[in-house]
N, C-alpha and C positions, 0 to 999 in steps of 0.2 A: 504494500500500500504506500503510495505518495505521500511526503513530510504534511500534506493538508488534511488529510484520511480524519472527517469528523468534521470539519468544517460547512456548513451550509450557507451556500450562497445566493441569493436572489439577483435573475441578468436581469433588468428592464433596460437595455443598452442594443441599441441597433446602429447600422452601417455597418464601422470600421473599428473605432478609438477603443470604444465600451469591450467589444466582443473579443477583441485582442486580448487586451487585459485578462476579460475570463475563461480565454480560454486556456492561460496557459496558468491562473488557479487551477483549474481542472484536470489540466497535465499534472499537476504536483501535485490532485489528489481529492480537490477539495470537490463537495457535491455539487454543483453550479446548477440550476433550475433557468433554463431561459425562458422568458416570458414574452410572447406575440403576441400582437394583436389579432384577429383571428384573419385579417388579408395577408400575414406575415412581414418580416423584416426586409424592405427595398432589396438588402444588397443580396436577398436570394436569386434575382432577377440578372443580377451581373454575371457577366463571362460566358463561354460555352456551359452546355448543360446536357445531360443525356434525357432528364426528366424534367417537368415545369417547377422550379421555385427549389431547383438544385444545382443552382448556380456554381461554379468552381471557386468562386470569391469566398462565396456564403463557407463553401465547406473546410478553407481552410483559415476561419477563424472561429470555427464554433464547432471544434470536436470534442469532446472529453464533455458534454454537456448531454440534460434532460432538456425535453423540452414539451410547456404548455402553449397553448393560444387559449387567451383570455380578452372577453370584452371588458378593458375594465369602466370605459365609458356610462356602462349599467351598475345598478345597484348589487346587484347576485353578482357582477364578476369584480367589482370593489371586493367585496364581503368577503368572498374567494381568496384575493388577494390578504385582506387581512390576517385571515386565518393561517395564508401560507407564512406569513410575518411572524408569528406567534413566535414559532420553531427555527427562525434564521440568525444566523449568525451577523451577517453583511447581506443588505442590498446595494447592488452597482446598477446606476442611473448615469447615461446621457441626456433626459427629458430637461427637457428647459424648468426650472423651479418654477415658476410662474403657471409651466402647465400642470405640473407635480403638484403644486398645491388647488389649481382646478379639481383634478380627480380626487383631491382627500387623503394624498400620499407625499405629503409635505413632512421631516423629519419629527418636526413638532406630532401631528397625527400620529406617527407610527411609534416614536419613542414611547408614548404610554401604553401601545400596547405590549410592548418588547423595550424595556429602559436598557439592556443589554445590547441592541442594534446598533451594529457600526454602519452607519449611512454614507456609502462614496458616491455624491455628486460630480460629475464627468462636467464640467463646464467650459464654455468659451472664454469666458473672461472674468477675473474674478469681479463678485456682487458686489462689491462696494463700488465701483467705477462707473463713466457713464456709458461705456459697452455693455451692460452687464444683461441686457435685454437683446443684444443683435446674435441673429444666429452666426454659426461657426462653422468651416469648414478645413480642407488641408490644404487647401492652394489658398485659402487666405491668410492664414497664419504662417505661411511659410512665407508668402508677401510681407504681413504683417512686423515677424520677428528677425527681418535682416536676411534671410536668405536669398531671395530673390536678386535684392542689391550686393550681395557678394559676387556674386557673379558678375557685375559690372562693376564691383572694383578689380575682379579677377581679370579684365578687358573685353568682357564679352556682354551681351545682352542681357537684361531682364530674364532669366526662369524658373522653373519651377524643378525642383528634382523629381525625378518620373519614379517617385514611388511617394504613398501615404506615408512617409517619416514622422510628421508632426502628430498623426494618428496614432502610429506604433508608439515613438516616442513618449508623447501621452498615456498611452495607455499604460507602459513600465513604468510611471512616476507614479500613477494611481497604483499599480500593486504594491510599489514599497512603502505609499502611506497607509493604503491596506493592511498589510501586514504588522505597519508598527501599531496603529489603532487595538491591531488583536494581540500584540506582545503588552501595550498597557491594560488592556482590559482583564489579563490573568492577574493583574496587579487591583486593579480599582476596584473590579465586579460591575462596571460601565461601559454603556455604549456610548458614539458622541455621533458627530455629524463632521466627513471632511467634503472641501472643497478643491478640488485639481481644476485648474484654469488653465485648456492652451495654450493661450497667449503668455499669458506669464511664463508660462513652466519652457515653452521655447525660444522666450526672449533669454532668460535665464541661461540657458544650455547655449545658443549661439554665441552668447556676448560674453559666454562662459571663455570662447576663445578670440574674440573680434574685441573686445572694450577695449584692448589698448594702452595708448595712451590718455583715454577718456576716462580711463579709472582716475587720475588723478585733477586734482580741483587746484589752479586752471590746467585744461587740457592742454597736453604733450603735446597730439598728434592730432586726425581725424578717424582714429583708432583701425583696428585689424591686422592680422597678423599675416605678415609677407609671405608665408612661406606657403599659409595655404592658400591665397590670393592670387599667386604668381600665376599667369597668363600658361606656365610651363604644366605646371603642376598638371599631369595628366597621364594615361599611361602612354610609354612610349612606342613609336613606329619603327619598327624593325624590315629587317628586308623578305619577312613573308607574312606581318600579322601585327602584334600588339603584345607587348611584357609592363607587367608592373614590379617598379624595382622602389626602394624607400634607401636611397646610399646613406645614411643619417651620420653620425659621431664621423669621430678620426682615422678609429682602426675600419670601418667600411672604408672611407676610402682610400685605406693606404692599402688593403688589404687589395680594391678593385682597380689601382691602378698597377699593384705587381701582379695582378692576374691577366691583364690584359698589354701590358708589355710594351706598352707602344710611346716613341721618344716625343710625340706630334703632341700628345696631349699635356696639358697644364699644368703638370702637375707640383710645380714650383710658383705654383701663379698666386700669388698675395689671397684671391679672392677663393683659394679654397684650402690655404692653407688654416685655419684653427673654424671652430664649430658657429661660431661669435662672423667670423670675415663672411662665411658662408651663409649666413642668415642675412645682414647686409650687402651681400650680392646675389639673393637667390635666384632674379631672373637671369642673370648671365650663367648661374652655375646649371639651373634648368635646361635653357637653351644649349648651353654647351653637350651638357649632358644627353638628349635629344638627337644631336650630329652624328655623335658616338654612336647612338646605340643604335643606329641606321646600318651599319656595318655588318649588322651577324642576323642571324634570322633567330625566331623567337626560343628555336632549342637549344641553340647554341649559347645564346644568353643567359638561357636560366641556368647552362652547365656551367657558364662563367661565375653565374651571382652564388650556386650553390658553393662551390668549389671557394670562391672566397667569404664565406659567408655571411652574406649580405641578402636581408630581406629581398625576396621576390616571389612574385606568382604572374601567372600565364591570364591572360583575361578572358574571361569566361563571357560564352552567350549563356542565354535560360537555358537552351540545351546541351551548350557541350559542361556543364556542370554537373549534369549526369553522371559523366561519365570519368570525372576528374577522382584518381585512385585512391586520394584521401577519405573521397566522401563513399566509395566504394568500401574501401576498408572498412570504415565506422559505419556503415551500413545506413546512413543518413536517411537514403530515399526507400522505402519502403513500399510491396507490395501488398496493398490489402485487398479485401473483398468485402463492400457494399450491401447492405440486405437488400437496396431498392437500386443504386448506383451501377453495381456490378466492380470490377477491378480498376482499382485507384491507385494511384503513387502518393503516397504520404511521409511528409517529413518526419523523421521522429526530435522529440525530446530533446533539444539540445545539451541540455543541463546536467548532469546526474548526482546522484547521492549515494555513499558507498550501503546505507544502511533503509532507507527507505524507499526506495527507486522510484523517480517519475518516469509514469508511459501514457501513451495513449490509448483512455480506458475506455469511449465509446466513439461509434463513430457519428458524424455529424446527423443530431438530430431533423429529421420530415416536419413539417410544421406539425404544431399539436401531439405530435408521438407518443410523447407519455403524461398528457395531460390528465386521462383518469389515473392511471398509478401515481403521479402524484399529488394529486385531490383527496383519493383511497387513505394513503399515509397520514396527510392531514386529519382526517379523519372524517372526511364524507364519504355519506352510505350508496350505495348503489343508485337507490331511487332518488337520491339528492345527483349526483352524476348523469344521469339519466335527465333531471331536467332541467342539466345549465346545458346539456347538449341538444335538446328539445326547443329552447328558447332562445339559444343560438348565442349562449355566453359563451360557451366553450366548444371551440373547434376538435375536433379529433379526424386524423387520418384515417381514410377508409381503405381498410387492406386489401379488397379486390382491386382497388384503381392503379394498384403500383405493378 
């Protein structure tokens, strides 16, 4: 059983940020309940699908999870909801507070039914500001918190990095306050209510390595750090593909300039001589860098950077990571088999623990799946299940359709 094994969690979290986060409690164990509305979570709709509302988005951020569809808009799937509060440890929420306290699921509500609930609010921006009403997204936080403009201090255009980072990201800052919420409650015998703010929490982390010279009062500089700005900084072109190489300290490159032997190159040149000159030249040691590595093709290279030991990897598409021997070895990509899917490649577990092992315990919940098992556990009777399904608070999967 996973280090969480006892933990019950409530998802009210859709898209991307929320479901992250829980699903990788759920990797480590802990009982995660997703909670749908009964048309289900948008992002089941995303990506190819073999089936309707089994998206490939959907399925690999919401595995290790049960899952209900409830109306909670109605009074019988409020009450539902309540009941299921009784007995949770954590609920994790993306709902805007505003709408959370429409439905009667405002922390305030809930703590007196459960004063033990740790309440993680997923938010855009934190409530006290005058953002604290606008909705939230990844491409605008990632605008938002400096990213976008890195890139045009790096000499290029305005973008966005083509993946949900601010989402993932997000979502890892909510489990480690998660976690600490349930390290003081073995202390207190309290629940409390946290707040994780996008914006914030990615302002934080970018400026984490960009503030600069802007740390100090008055500013040094117009802050950011050269090295990873530099126009270079990118992997390099070789003469049949693409290496990514990090030459960093002294002995890399005293190590990479005896390994490659060649009298042409600089290697007495002021600008790469100590760790300090290199940083205040890094577009020329970039660039230069770049010239060189034009020279050899990309196997050759990594036998070069091996050999003197010097960080580097090969640059992977989506697909040739496949098949790259490391992940092979650690057996990363995973063949499963689907009740409704059929055969899947599934990342495993990144993380491990020598004494509790996290794995992946279910597979990505059908909308409604296990919405009467876990109604049943709460403690509704047949004929009470029978008519939130009758009255269309509660959705359930109908197993001829699959």
């Amino acid at each position: 059983m996973g280090p969480l094994d006892g933990l019950r969690i409530l998802d009210l979290t859709t898209v991307l940020m929320g479901p992250y986060a829980t699903q990788i409690l759920g990797d480590f164990g802990a009982d995660v309940i997703k909670i749908e509305l009964p048309s289900g979570d948008v992002i089941r709709q995303i990506g190819p699908s073999r089936h309707k509302d089994m998206g490939a988005l959907f399925m690999n951020v919401n595995r290790s999870k049960r899952d209900i569809a409830l109306d909670l808009k109605t009074d019988d799937g409020r009450k539902a909801m309540l009941r299921l509060v009784q007995d949770a440890d954590v609920l994790v929420t993306n709902i805007r507070p505003k709408a959370m306290a429409r439905l009667g699921l405002s922390y305030e509500d809930l703590a007196g039914i459960n004063p033990r609930l740790i309440y993680a609010a997923l938010v855009g921006y934190g409530q006290k500001g005058p953002y604290a009403d606008r909705p939230a997204y990844d491409d605008l936080i990632q605008g938002g918190s400096c990213i976008s403009h890195s890139f045009v201090r790096a000499g290029g255009e305005p973008a966005y990095v083509p993946a949900a980072v601010a989402d993932r990201i997000v979502g890892i800052t909510a489990n480690n306050a998660i976690l600490a919420a349930v390290i003081e409650r073995e202390r207190s015998d309290k629940g409390q209510k946290i707040e994780i703010p996008m914006f914030e929490s990615m302002v934080s982390m970018i400026l984490g390595d960009h503030l600069g010279g802007l740390t100090f009062d008055p500013p040094m500089d117009a802050g950011g750090y050269s090295r990873h700005l530099s126009r270079d900084r990118r992997p390099y072109k070789t003469k049949d593909g693409y290496v990514c190489a990090l030459i960093y300290n002294d002995g890399h490159w005293r190590r990479f300039f005896d390994e490659i032997g060649r009298s042409d190159i600089p290697r007495d040149d002021d600008r790469f001589a100590s760790f300090a000159n290199r940083m205040a030249n890094i577009d020329f040691v970039y660039a230069s860098l770049g010239q060189i590595i034009l020279t050899k093709t990309t196997a050759e290279w990594l036998e070069v950077f091996r050999k003197a030991d010097v960080p580097a990897m090969p640059m992977h598409s989506f697909e040739s990571i496949m098949e790259d021997p490391h992940m092979v070895a650690t057996e990363f990509f995973q063949s499963v088999d689907h009740p409704s899917e059929g055969k899947l490649r599934q990342m495993a577990v990144p993380v491990s623990f020598s004494r509790t092992p996290a794995a992946v315990k279910r597979h990505a919940p059908r909308l409604g799946e296990h919405g009467a098992e876990i109604l049943s556990e709460a403690g509704f009777s047949e004929a009470e299940i029978a008519e939130l399904q009758r009255n269309g608070t509660l959705h359930t999967i109908q197993e001829d359709a699959i």
